[in-house]
Every structure is written in C-alpha cells, then in structure tokens.
N, C-alpha and C positions, 0 to 999 in steps of 0.2 A: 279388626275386620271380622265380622260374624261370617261364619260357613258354615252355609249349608249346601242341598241339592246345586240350585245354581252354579254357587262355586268350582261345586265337582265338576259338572255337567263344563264348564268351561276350561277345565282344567285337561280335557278329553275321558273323564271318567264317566261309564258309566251308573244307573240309577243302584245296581243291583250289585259294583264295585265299593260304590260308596255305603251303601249299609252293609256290606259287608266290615269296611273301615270302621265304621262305628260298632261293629260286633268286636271285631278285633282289640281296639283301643277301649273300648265301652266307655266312650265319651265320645264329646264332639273334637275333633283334631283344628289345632292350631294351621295356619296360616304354611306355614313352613311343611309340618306333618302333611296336609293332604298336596303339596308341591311335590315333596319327596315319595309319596304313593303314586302320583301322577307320573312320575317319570318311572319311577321301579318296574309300575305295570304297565308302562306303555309296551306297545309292539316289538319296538326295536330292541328294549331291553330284558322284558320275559316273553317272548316268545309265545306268546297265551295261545295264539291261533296255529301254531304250528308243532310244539313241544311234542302232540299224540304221535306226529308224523314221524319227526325225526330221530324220536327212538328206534326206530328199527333200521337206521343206519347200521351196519356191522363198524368198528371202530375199534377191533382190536387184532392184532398179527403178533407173532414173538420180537419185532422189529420195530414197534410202537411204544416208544418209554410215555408218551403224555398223548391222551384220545381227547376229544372233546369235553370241555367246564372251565379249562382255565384261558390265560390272555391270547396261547398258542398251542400246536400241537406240534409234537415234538418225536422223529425217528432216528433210531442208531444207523449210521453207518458206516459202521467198524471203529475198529483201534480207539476206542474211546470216545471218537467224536458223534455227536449227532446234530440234524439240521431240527433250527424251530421254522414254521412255516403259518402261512395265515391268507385268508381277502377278506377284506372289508370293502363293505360298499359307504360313498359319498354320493348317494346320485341329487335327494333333495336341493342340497346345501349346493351341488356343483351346478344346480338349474338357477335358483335363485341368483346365486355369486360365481361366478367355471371358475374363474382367478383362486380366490380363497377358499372354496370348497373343494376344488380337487389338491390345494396345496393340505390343507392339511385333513384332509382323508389320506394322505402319502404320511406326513405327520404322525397321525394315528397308530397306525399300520407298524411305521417303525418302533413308536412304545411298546406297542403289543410284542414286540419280538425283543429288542433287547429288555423287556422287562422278567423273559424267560432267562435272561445272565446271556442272551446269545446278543453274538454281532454279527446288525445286519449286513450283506453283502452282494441282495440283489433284489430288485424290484420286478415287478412284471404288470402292466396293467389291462386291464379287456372295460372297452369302452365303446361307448351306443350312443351313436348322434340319430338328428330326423334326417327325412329328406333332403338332400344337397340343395332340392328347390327352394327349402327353407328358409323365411330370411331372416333364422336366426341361427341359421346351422354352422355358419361358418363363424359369428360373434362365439360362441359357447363350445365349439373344437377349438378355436386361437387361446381363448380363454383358460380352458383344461389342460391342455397343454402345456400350454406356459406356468400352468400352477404347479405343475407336477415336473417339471422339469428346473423351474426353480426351487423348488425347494428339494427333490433327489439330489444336485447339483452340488447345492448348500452344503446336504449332510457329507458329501462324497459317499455317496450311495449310489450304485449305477443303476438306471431302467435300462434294464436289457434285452425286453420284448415284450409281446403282448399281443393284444387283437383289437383291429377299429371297425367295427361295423354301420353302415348306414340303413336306415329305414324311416318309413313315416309314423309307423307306430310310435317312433319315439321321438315325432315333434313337440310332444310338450310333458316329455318327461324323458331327460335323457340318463345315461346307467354309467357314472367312474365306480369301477369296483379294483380295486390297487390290492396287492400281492406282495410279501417279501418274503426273504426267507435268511436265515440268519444262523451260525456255526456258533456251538458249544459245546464243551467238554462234557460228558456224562457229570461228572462229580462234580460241577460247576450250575448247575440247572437249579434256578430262585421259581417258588410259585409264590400266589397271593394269599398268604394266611397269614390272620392276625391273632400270632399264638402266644404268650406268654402270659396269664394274668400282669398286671402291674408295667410290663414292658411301653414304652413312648412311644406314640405315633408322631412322625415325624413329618412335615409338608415339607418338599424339596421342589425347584425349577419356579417358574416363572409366576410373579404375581395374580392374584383372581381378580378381573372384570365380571362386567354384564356381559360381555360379548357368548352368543352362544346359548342362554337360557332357553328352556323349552326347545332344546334343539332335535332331541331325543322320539320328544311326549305330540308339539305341538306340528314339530317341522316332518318329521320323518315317519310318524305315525297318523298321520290323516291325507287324504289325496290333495290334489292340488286344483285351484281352480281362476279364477279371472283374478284374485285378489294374492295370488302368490307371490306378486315381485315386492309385496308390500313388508315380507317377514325376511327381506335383506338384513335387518341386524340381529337375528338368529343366528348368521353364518358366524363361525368361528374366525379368531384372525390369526395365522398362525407367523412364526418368528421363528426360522430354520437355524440360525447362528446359535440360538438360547436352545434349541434343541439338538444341536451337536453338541454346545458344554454340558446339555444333562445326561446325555448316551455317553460322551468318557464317562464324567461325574460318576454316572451309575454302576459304568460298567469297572471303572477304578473300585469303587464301595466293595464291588460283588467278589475281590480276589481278597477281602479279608474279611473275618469270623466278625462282621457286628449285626450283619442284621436277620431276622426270623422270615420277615415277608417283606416284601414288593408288588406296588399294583401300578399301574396305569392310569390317569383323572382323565379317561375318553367320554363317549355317551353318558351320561348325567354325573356327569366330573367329581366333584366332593362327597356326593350321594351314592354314588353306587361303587367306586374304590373300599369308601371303609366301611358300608351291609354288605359288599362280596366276598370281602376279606375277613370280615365276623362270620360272615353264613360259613362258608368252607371250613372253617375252625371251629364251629358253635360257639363261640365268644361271645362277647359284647363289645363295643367301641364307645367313649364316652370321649367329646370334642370341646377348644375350647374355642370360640369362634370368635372373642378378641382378638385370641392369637394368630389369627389367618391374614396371610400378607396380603396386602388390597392392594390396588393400582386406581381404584377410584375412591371417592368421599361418599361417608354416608351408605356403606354398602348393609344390607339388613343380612339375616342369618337364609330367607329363603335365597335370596338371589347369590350368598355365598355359597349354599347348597346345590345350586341347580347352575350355576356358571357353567359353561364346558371350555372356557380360559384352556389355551394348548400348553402344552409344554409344563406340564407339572405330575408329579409322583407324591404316593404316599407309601410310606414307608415303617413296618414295624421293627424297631431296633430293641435289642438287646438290653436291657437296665443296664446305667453304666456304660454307656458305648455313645453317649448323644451326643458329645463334646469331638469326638474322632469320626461321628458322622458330621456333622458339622464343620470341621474342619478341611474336608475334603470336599463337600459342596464351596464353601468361601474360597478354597483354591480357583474354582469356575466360575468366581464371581456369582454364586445363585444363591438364592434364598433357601436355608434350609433350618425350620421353627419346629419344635414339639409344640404338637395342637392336640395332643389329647392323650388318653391311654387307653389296653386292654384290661377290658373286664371279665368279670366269671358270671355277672347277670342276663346276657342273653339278647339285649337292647343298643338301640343306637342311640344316647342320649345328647343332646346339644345344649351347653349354658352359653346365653350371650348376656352382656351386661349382670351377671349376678343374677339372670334369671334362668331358669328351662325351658326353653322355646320348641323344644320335642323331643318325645319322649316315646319308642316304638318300637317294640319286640321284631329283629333282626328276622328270625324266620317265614311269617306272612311280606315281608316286602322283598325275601331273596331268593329263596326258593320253593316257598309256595302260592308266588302269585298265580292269579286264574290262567287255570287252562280250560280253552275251548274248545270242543269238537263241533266244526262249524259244519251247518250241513251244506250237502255240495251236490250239483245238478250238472250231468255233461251239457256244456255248452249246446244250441242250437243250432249254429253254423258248422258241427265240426260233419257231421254226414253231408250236407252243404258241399263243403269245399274237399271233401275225401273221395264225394261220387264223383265229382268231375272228371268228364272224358277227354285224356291229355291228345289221346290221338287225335279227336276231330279237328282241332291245331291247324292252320297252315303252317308249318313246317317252311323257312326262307332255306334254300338252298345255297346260297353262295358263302360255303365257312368260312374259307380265308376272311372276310367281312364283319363275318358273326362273333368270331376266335378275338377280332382286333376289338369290335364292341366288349364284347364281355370281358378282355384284358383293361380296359379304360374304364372296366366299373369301379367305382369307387371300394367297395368291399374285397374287390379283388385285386386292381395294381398294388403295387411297393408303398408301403410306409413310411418311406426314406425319409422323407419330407419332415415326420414325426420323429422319427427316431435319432435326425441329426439335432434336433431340441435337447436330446438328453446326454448326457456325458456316462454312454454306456461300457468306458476302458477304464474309470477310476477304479481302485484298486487294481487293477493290471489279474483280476480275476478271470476275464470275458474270455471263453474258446472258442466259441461261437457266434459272433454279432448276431444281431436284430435282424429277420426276414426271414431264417431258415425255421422247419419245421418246428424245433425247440428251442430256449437256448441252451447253453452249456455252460458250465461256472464252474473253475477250477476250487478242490478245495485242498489248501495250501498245509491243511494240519496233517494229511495224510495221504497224498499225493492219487485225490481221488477229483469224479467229477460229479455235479447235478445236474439232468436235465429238465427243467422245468416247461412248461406249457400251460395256458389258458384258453378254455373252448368253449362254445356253445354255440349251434345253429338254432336261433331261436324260431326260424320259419318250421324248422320240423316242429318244435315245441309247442307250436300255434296251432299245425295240423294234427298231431298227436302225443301231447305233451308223456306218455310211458315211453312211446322209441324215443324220444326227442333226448330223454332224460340219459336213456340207456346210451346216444348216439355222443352226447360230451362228453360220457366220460370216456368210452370208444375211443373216440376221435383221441380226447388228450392224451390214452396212453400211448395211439398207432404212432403220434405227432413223440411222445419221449422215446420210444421204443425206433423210431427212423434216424434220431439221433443216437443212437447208441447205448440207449439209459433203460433200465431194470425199472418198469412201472412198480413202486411202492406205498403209495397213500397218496390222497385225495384232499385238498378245502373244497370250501364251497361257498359260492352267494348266492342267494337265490330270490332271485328280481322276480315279484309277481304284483298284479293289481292290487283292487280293497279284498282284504278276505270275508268281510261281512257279506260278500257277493256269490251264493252258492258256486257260479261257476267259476271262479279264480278260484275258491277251494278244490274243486275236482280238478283244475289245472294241476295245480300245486300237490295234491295228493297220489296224480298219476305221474307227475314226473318225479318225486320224490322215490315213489314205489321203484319207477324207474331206474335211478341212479342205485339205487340199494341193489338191486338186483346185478347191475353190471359190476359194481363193486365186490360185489359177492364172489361174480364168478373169474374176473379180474384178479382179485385178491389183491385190491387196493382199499383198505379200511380209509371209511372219513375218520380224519382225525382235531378237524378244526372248522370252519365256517362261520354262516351269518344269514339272516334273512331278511329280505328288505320286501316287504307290502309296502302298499298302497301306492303302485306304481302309475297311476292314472290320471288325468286330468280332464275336468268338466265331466265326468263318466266314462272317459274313453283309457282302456288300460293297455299297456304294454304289450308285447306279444311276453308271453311267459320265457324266462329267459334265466335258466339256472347253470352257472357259469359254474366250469371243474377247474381248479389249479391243480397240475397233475405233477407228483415230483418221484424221479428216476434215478438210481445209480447207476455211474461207471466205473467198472470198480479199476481202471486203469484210464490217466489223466490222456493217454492219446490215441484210445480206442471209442473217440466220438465217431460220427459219420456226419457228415452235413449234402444239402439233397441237391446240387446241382451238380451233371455233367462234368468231369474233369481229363477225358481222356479220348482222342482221337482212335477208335476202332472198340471201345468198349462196345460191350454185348447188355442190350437192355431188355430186364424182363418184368413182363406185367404180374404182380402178386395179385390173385384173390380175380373173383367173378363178375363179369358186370353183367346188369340187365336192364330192361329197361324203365328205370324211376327216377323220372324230372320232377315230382310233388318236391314242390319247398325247393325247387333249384334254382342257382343263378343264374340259368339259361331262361330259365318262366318268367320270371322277377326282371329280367334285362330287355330281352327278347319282346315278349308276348306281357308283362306290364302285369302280374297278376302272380298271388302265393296261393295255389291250390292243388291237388291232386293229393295221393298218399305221399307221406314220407318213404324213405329206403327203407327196407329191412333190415334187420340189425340181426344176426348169429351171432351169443357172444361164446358160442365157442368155437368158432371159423376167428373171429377177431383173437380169442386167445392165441392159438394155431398162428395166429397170420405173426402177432408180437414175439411169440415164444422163436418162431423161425427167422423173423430176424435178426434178434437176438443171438439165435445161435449160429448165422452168417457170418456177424459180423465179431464174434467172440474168435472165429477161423481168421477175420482177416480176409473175408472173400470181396465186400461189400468196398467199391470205389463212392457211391451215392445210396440215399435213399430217401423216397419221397412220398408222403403221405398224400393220396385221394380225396379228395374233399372236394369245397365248393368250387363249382366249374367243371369237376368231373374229371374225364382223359386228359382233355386236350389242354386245357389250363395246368393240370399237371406236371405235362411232358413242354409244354411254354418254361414253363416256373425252371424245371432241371436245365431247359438249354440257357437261360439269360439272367440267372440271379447270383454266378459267378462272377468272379473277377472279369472274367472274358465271356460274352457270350460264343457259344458252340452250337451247331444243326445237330439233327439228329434223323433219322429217314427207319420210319415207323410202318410194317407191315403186319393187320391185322383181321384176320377171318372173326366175323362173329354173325349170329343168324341175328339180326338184329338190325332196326333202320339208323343211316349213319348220325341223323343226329342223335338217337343214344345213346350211340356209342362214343359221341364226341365228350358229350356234354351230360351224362345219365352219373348220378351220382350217387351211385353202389357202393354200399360201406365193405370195409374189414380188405383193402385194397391200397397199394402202394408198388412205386414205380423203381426199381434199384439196378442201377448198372454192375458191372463186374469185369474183369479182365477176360478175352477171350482164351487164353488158357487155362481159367479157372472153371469156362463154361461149366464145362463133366460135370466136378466135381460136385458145383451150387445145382445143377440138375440134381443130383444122386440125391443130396442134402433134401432139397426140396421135396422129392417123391418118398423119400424115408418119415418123413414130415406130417405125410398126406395132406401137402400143401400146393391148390391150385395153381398153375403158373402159365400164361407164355412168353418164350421169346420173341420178344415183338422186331426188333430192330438192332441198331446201331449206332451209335456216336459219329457224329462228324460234319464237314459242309457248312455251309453257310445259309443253312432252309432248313425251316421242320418243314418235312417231309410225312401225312398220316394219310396211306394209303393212295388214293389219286383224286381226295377231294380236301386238302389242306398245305398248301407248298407257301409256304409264310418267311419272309428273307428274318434271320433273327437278330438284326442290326434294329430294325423298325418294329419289332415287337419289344425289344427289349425299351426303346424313344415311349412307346404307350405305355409300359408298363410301369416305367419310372419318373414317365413325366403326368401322370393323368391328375395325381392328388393334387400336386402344387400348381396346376393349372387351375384350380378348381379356388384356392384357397388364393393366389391370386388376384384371377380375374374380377 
C-alpha cells in the first residue's frame, strides 16, 4: 500500500503531523509506521492539546512516592504501605457498546493499578447519562451497569461508590469514567521501564484479535456523529475470568526478583506498552511479531500493533529469568512468549516474516509528540446565562411539594438500585457502603482506613468553568473530610468537547487553572489522571465536566463518621454560610427547567477552615454524623441525614437567616456541612468551633417522625424516605 497525505489524513493525522513524520523518519513510513504515529499522537494518548495546561498542576507533597507519567499514582500511608490510585474514562466505547465499554474500561483501570505491584481493592465510578426522557437513556445506564458490575464482580473487586448524574447535554455522548485504587508495600512498587540492554520482552495474558483497533486514534479522538454506531467493532471485548488469572499471575511474578518492568497493553495495546516503556528508560525495544499469540488467522503486523485485545501485559524480565516467568503464567493457564528484546539504539523496530516492517526512533512517538497551544475564545453564552435575573423567578411556595419533587430527581434520590448490581462487601473491606458522603475502605496491612470520593457539578462548569473546577475538588475533599478522612491527593478525568473549538479550549483552560488552584491551597497534589475531548456529537458538546477522585486518610480504622442522624436528642449544627445562589442548582434545573444564573462562590480558604474543623471534631470523638451541602442545598441535606440510615429519624430545624425561604431551602452555598453531636458535648464543639473561626449555627435537634424546617417544611420521613429510594427504580422500570 503506497502512503501518502491521504493515508495520513485518514488515519486522523494531520497535513503538518504527517510531514513532520517524513522529517522524522526521512522517508516515506510503512503501512504499520504511520498506524503506530496515528495512535501514539492521537488525543487520548499524547495529550497534544492539553500537555501546556496540565503542567501546572502542583503534583508533589512529602506523601507522594509516584505523581503523574506512569500507569498510576501512588501515596504513603504509613508503616510502609501505600495506596496506588487512578480514573480513566470509557465514555466513547460505553456509547457505541454500555455492555463492553464500560466492562472493560473497569478492565483497564484495574491493569493500570495492579501493574503498579498493587492489589486492587476498591472501585468507584462517576457516570453521566442524558435525559431520563431519553429513549435511549435507560438502554445505555442498564447497559453500563451491568458492564461494570459484571466484570468488578468477576474480579472480586468491590464498586463501593460513586456519582450518577442525568442531563441532556449528555444525550448523545455519555461519560463512564471508573476509579480504583489499590494497596502496596513501599518496597514492593513495579513501574514501566524497559531497562536492561539484551533483557527479554516477554507478552503475558490473553491472545491478540482485531477487536479494539483505532480504538485510541479513531474512536476516542474525533467527535461523534450520525455514523457512530457503525464503529461497534472498535469496542474492546473484555473476559474478566482471564483477567483475574493475570492480576494473581502478576501479582505472584511481582514477590520474586525476575523482572525489571511491567506495563499494561491499554489504549493503543502493543504500540504504546513497549515506546512507553523504551521512552522512560531511553532504550530501544526490537519485537518479533511471528511470536505474538493470535487468536485470529492471517493477522498482519499493523493490526497486531494497534489491537487493544484486553487482558494482556508486557513485561521486561531479567536474562535468564524467562523460563520462571513462564512458568508461573502456565500455572494460570496464560499465554506467556518472549517477543523481543531491549536495545541500546533508541527505536522500536518490528521484524515480521524475515522482514522490518517498522522502524522508528522511540522519542518523537513518546514523548515528543506535538503539543498544541490551541487558541481559545470565552464562550458567547457564558454572560448570557451569568446575567440572568434568578429573582424575577416566580418562586412556587408550597415546599413540602417542591422538597418531594426535588427528592424524586433523578440526580438526587438513592442509587440503591445501582449499587445493589455490584457486590460492594467482597473482600470484607467496605466500612462504609455505597450512599454516604464517602466511601470508606478498610486497610487490612495496617489497621488504617481510605476515604475516597468522586465529584463534579458539571452545571457550575458550564456557567463558569474556573469555580466549577475549584468547586469538585472542594466538594470531593468536604465529601472525604465528612467521612473522617485527611484530604491527601487528587486524579482526574477531564471530560470536554472538540478542542480544535476555541471555546472548549477556554473551558478546559479555566477549569484546569481551576482545579490547580484549589489543589494548591487544599494541599491535595494531582497525582494521576486523564483527558478525554471530543466529548460532542453533530456539534453539540458536553457541559465541561472535569471529575476529581479525591483520596483521604484515617489514620484509625473506627474513627470514620458516616452522615445520617443516629440519635434521638442530638444537637445539629449548620457549618459554614449560606446565601443566596441557585445559578447551576437542582432547584433551577428541577423546578423552573433551566441552568443559568452564577454559580456559588467558592473561598478556598473558608473550605480549608470548614475540612481542617472537621477533622479536628471528629479526631475529639465529638462528631455522631456529618454531611456535606451540596446539590439540593439545606433541605435536601438535612432530608439525606434523617432517611439514609438504617432507620429513618425527624429532625425539627429552627433557622433565622435574612434571606428569602427558597434560598435558604434550596441555595447552594459552598464550604458548608450539616453535623450532629451529643447534647453534652454541645460546650465543648461550640468552644472548638469559635477557636477555629469557624462559622456555625445550631439549628435543631434529632427526633420525631417529621422534618420539621422552620414553619414552612413539616415532611412525615417514612414518605420521604418511599421517594427517595424508590424514584430510580421506578424510572428504570417503567
């Protein structure tokens, strides 16, 4: 096949990529060569349009042993051990296919961690459907679902929480972005370097197909449009049983001295495993591509290149060690072949049949593919929907009515529905089930806990993507820090439209700037993430939607807190100020049918204050609940604390504020949380509190069979609890 322009141009390269290729190479590239360009520089794998941004993430603490470049990123906590942690997005793959795109984007995720020598032990996923009117919203949430809970299930890996959100922005692009996180021994921690001159690269796990080609380049790097259900055999097919025997397999391998490196065959599978694993080493890698176990006939060197085939590792072993790596794959029944070795010349070279089918200096395809400084325009709509005047509103008065609407939104009732799909008790790790703030994950090496959390209000992102960016990560830490957990580092996915588009660059560049900033003064370094463009279809892109996995210490396994009500006469106090901002609320969005006004304001050093005081509550021993403010505002909050118990509990809420009552019900003020405490301890959490210079009031009290807010919400919480945990499954249903 002769290549030229054309070729490239098809391949998604552009004019001024491809002669660059030809400067590089100083010929024309082979068939296989410009495939292997085509995936290297696509989006999803160098990062070309986003790299300028993401360097100014902060990613280092004294608490950080691995920041962002390899499969994960990895923090000590204590006595030796540390958690590896990660999100990747599947959203392409889970539109096209929800079954096998969300199954192995779970797949994925868990390479990427035990490839770090760690074992995973808990999932978490945040997940973006369209409109429930949709009629394909509920085909493609059944679908994901079930992808992802069969194959966690499989692994015995628990999902133990996460976030579902609905909107129409994402009718025709919806967002699985999966989470895990995974315990290992300091001295036990494998990266991906292919170091030894002369050493054997070794293929381990599951046969190469075609399943999956261009999955990288063509599927997940270009928008989507009328002709997308046609690139169903892109999707990967993943086989959870063959990816349990390669997680022992591996992690068996990883407790004895044979091998140098380990990588992952994820996004462009055979291609970007061993240039990753040369680029980080400055090596070379030279392949024998006879030797590559097939599962189909007739397969050529590109399509063994550019497979994204699941459930396979590459692996640098030790000379003299290939027979004892081998023998340990054969115990699991898996395929495990030396297919090449490292070299000292600096290239990825490929022989097939006795010939060189590519030949390609490792450095321009790993880490100097292009990067763009894309220019960027603030959107036109965003003073549009910022001016609007929330007052002029008719305001419905009757809350008891509005409190049961907004409790039956889909974004807001119980998950339950969801989360009894997954088998969230395997490993007998879970302190915390699925629904409260966080979860909580015991760790068994040192009698410690994590809490983890996934967030994003993508409505504020959409009105002002810099708070919006500042408010996930906010939120994720308010949401570990209500559980009991010490906010310590951050991943990331970060879901935006085409970036050729000035303004999805200025999205993306202000809630980037964003997240840096709350991190900053948080002191939660990114230490892992991902970026996924070209979130849009026919033209129409996503609401920018950059999702935080937030992960937290406890440093004692029974000093969690979980947020709902557990005591007849507790004293409940409101944390932190509200005022009046509905922009981007569930109340606007539910209510009145419409995302406009400003977002909340965000202080992040009132939110620091707000986490640090928690924290120090609950380190007393003061804190019986506590519950983060978020969507929905008050009233949804103090809903959430009476009925997400074992039992639901009333609770009779008295609160002055100059302010009209639907903002106060429904206004959603950041850096704010709801925490009961024993009435003897009132004093004391007062003293604490004002020592703090931390805003507070006592609003109430526990008990009864009513929430009770003020003399315009008298709710029985027998029937709020009916809506709140019957609204999804009515939905999925009917």
């Amino acid at each position: 096949m002769n290549i030229d322009l054309k070729v490239a141009i098809e391949h998604g390269l552009t004019e001024d990529e491809y002669n660059n290729i030809l400067k590089i190479l100083g010929r024309t590239p082979t068939l296989t060569e410009i495939g292997i360009f085509s995936v290297m520089w696509s989006e999803h794998c160098s990062y070309k349009s986003s790299r300028v941004y993401l360097k100014n993430f902060p990613t280092s603490k004294p608490w950080v042993i691995q920041g962002p470049g390899e499969n994960a990123g990895i923090i000590d906590i204590g006595d030796g051990i540390a958690v590896a942690f990660k999100m990747e997005s599947h959203n392409h793959p889970s539109f096209v296919e929800p079954y096998q795109g969300a199954a192995t984007g779970v797949g994925g995720i868990l390479r990427d961690i035990f490839t770090m020598g760690a074992r995973p032990i808990a999932s978490l996923n945040s997940l973006r459907f369209g409109s429930p009117d949709n009629e394909r919203t509920k085909y493609l949430l059944s679908g994901v679902v079930s992808g992802i809970a069969d194959y966690g299930n499989c692994m015995g890996v628990p999902t133990v929480g996460g976030e579902i959100y609905f909107d129409p922005c994402y009718n025709g692009n919806i967002l699985v972005n999966v989470f895990n996180l995974g315990v290992v021994e300091q001295d036990k921690i494998f990266y991906g370097y292919a170091k030894g001159v002369g050493n054997p690269v070794i293929y381990v796990g599951s046969k190469t197909g075609r399943d999956g080609i261009h999955g990288c380049s063509l599927l997940a790097s270009e928008e989507f449009d009328e002709t997308s259900q046609d690139k169903r055999p892109t999707v990967q097919v993943g086989d959870p049983f063959t990816e349990k025997k390669l997680l022992e397999a591996c992690l068996e391998l990883m407790q004895n001295n044979y091998i140098v490196g380990i990588q992952d065959m994820g996004a462009a599978g055979l291609t970007s495993s061993s240039v990753e694993m040369a680029g980080r080493a400055g090596t070379g890698i030279e392949l024998y591509l006879d030797d590559i176990p097939a599962r189909e006939e007739g397969m050529t060197p590109y399509e063994m290149m550019l497979s994204e085939s699941q459930e396979r590792m590459l692996i640098v072993a030790k000379k003299g060690y290939e027979e004892k790596v081998k023998d340990i794959f054969k115990k699991w029944d898996l395929d495990a072949v030396v297919v090449g070795k490292v070299t000292d010349n600096g290239f990825l070279r490929l022989l097939f049949k006795n010939e060189k089918v590519a030949d390609i200096p490792v450095g321009p395809i790993s880490d100097q593919a292009p990067a763009y400084k894309r220019p960027f325009k603030k959107p036109s709509y965003i003073d549009e929907v910022n001016n609007f005047d929330i007052s002029s509103l008719n305001f419905p008065q009757n809350y008891n009515e509005l409190l049961d609407e907004i409790l039956s939104s889909l974004n807001i009732a119980s998950k339950k529905w969801v989360y009894q799909q997954y088998d969230h008790m395997v490993r007998t790790n879970s302190v915390v089930l699925p629904g409260s703030d966080a979860a909580v994950i015991r760790i068994k090496e040192n009698n410690k806990c994590v809490a983890i959390s996934t967030d994003c209000n993508s409505r504020y992102c959409y009105l002002d993507p810099f708070k919006g960016g500042k408010i996930a990560v906010s939120e994720s830490a308010r949401n570990v820090a209500c559980s009991g957990g010490k906010p310590l580092a951050i991943t990331d996915c970060l879901n935006f439209g085409n970036p050729e588009k000035p303004e999805i660059m200025w999205q993306f560049k202000e809630a980037v700037n964003g997240i840096s900033e709350a991190c900053q003064i948080l002191e939660t370094p990114v230490i892992s993430g991902n970026v996924s463009f070209y979130n849009e279809t026919s033209g129409t892109p996503i609401y920018p939607t950059p999702t935080i996995g937030m992960v937290g210490l406890i440093d004692k396994v029974d000093n969690f807190i979980s947020q709902y009500f557990k005591n007849i006469g507790d004293k409940i106090i409101l944390l932190g100020e509200t005022f009046e901002e509905l922009g981007g609320s569930e109340y606007l969005a539910v209510i009145h049918k419409m995302v406009k006004g400003r977002c909340p304001e965000i202080d992040l050093e009132k939110e620091k204050t707000l986490i640090n005081t928690i924290l120090e509550l609950n380190k007393s021993n003061l804190l019986n609940s506590a519950h983060d403010i978020s969507e929905g505002g008050l009233a949804v909050a103090l809903s959430e604390c009476c009925i997400t118990g074992d039992k639901p509990i009333g609770a009779v809420v008295k609160i002055e504020l100059p302010i009209n009552d639907t903002f106060l019900l429904f206004s959603e003020s950041q850096s704010r949380a709801i925490v009961s405490v024993s009435p003897s301890n009132l004093s004391h959490v007062e003293d604490k509190l004002k020592s703090s210079n931390q805003y507070y009031k006592v609003i109430g009290e526990v008990g009864g069979n009513f929430l009770k807010i003020n003399k315009i919400v008298d709710c029985e919480v027998n029937a709020m609890r009916k809506t709140y945990f019957s609204s999804l499954e009515r939905f999925i249903k009917k």
